[in-house]
PABA-209306 format. One record per residue (C-alpha): residue number from 1; x, z, y. Coordinates in pm, 1 decimal. Layout:
BEGIN
+-----+----------+----------+----------+
| pos |       c1 |       c3 |       c2 |
+-----+----------+----------+----------+
| NUM |        X |        Z |        Y |
...
+-----+----------+----------+----------+
This chain:
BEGIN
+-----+----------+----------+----------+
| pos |       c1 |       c3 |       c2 |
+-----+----------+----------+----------+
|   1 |   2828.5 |    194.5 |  -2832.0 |
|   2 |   2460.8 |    131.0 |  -2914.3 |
|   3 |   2240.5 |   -130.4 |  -2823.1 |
|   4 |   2083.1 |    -14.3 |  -2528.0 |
|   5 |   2394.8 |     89.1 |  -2365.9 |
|   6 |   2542.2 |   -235.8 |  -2414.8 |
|   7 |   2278.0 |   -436.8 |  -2261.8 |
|   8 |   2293.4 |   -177.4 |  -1954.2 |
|   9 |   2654.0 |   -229.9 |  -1933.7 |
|  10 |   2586.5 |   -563.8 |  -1902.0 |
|  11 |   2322.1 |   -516.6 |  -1614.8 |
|  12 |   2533.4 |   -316.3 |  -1409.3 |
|  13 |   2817.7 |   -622.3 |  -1370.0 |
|  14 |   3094.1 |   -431.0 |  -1511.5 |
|  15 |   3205.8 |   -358.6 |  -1854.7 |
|  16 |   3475.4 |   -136.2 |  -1949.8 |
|  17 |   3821.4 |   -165.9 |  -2138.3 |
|  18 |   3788.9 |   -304.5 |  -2427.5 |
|  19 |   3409.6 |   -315.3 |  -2487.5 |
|  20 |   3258.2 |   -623.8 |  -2634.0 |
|  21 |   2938.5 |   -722.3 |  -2378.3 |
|  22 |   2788.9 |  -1045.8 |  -2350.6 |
|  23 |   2664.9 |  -1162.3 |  -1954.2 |
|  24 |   2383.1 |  -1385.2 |  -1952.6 |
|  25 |   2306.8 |  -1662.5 |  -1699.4 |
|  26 |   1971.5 |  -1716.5 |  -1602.9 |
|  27 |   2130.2 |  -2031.8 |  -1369.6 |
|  28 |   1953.6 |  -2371.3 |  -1469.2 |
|  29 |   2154.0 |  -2675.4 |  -1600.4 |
|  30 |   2117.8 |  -2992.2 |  -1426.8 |
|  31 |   2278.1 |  -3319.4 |  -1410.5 |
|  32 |   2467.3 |  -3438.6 |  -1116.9 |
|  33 |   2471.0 |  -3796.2 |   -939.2 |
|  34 |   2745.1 |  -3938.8 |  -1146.3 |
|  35 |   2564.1 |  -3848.0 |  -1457.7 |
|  36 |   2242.4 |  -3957.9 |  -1319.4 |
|  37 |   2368.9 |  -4270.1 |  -1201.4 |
|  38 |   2557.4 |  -4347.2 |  -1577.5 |
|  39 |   2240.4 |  -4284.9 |  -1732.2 |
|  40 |   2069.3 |  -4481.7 |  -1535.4 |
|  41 |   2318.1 |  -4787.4 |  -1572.4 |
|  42 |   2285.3 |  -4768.5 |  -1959.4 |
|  43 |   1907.4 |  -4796.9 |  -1965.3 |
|  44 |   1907.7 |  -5076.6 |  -1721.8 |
|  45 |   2200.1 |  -5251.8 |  -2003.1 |
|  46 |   1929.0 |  -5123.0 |  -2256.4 |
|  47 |   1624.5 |  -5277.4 |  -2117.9 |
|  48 |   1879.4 |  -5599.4 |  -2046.5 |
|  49 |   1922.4 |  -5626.3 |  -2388.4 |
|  50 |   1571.6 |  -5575.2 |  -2538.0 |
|  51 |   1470.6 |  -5885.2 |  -2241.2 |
|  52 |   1743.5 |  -6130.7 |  -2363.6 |
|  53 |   1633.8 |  -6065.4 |  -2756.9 |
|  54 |   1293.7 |  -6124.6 |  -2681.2 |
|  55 |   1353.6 |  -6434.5 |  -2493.4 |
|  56 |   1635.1 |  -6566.4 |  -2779.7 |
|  57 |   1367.3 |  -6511.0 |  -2998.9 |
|  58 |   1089.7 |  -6725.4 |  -2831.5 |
|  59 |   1339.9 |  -7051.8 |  -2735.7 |
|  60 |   1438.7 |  -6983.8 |  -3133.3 |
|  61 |   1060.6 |  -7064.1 |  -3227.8 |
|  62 |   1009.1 |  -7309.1 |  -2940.7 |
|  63 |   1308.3 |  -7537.8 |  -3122.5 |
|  64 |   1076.5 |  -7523.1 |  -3405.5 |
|  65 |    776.3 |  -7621.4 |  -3269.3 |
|  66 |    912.5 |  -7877.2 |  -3069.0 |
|  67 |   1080.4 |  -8001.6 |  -3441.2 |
|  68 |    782.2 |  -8038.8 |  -3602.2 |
|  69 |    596.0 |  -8174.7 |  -3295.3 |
|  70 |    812.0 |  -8458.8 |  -3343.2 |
|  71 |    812.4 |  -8474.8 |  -3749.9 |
|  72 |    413.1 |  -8472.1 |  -3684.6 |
|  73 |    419.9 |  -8783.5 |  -3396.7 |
|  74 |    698.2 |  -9015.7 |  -3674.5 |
|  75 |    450.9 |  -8932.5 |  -3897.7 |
|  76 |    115.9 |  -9035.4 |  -3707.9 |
|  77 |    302.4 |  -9373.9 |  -3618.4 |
|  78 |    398.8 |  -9447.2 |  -4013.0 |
|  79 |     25.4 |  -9331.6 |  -4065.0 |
|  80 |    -71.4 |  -9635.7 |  -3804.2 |
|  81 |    186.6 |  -9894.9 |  -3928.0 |
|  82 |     66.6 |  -9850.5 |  -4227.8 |
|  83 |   -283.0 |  -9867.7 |  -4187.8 |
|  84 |   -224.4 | -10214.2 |  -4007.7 |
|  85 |    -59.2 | -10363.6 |  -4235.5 |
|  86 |   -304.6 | -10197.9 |  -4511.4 |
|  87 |   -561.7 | -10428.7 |  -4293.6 |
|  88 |   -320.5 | -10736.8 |  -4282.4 |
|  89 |   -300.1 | -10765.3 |  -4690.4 |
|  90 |   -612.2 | -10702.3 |  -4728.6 |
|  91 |   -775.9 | -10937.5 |  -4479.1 |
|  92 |   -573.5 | -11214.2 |  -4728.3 |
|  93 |   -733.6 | -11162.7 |  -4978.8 |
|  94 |  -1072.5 | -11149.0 |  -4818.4 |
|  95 |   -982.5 | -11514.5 |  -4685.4 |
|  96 |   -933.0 | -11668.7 |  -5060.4 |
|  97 |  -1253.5 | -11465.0 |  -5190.4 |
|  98 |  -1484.1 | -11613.7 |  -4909.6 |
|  99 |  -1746.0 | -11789.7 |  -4945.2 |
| 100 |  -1657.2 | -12020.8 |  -4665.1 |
| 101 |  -1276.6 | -12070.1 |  -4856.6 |
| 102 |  -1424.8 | -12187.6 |  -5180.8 |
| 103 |  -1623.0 | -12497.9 |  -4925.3 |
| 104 |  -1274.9 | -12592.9 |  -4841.4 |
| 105 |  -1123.0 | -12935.6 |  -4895.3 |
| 106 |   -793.7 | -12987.2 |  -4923.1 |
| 107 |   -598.9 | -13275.0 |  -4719.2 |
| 108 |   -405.3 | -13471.6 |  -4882.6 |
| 109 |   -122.3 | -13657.5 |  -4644.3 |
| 110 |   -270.4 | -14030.8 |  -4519.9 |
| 111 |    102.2 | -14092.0 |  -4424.9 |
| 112 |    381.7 | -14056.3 |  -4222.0 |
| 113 |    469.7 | -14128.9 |  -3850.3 |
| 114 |    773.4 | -14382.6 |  -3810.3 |
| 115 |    963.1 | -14365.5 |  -3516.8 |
+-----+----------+----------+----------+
């Protein structure tokens, strides 16, 4: 059988004994309401898990700002402690080199209170 008889054979909707024919459907494959409805319900998971990774990974960087929010305010108040007492030692010093120090007299004790 040749070519062309084989696709008429086809056409007409019957094929006889033994004859090798192949019937092509011109019918359109489409997806039903379960399968619809699955896919559906797997993006949503999807897009569920794309949200919660996004928002692990902004706490994850908030713990480390917040860390070195507080390594930066323990060291502002060393910075301040130690810039007071800097200004405390200092300030001694200052005393005994003055001017007004070196006019000093010292007391010596007149005596002591009996009771």
């Amino acid at each position: 059988m040749t070519y062309s008889s084989s696709i008429a054979a086809s056409r007409r909707g019957y094929v006889r004994r033994n004859q090798n024919s192949v019937r092509f459907s011109s019918s359109a494959r489409t997806l039903g309401p379960i399968s619809n409805t699955i896919i559906l319900i797997i993006l949503a998971c999807l897009v569920g898990l794309l949200y919660l990774t996004q928002v692990t990974k902004t706490n994850s960087y908030g713990y480390g700002i917040s860390n070195l929010q507080q390594q930066q305010q323990t060291l502002n108040d060393q910075k301040a402690d130690l810039e007071v007492q800097s200004a405390r030692l200092q300030s001694l010093d200052r005393v005994a080199a003055s001017q007004a120090a070196k006019n000093l007299v010292s007391v010596a004790p007149a005596g002591a209170i009996n009771q």
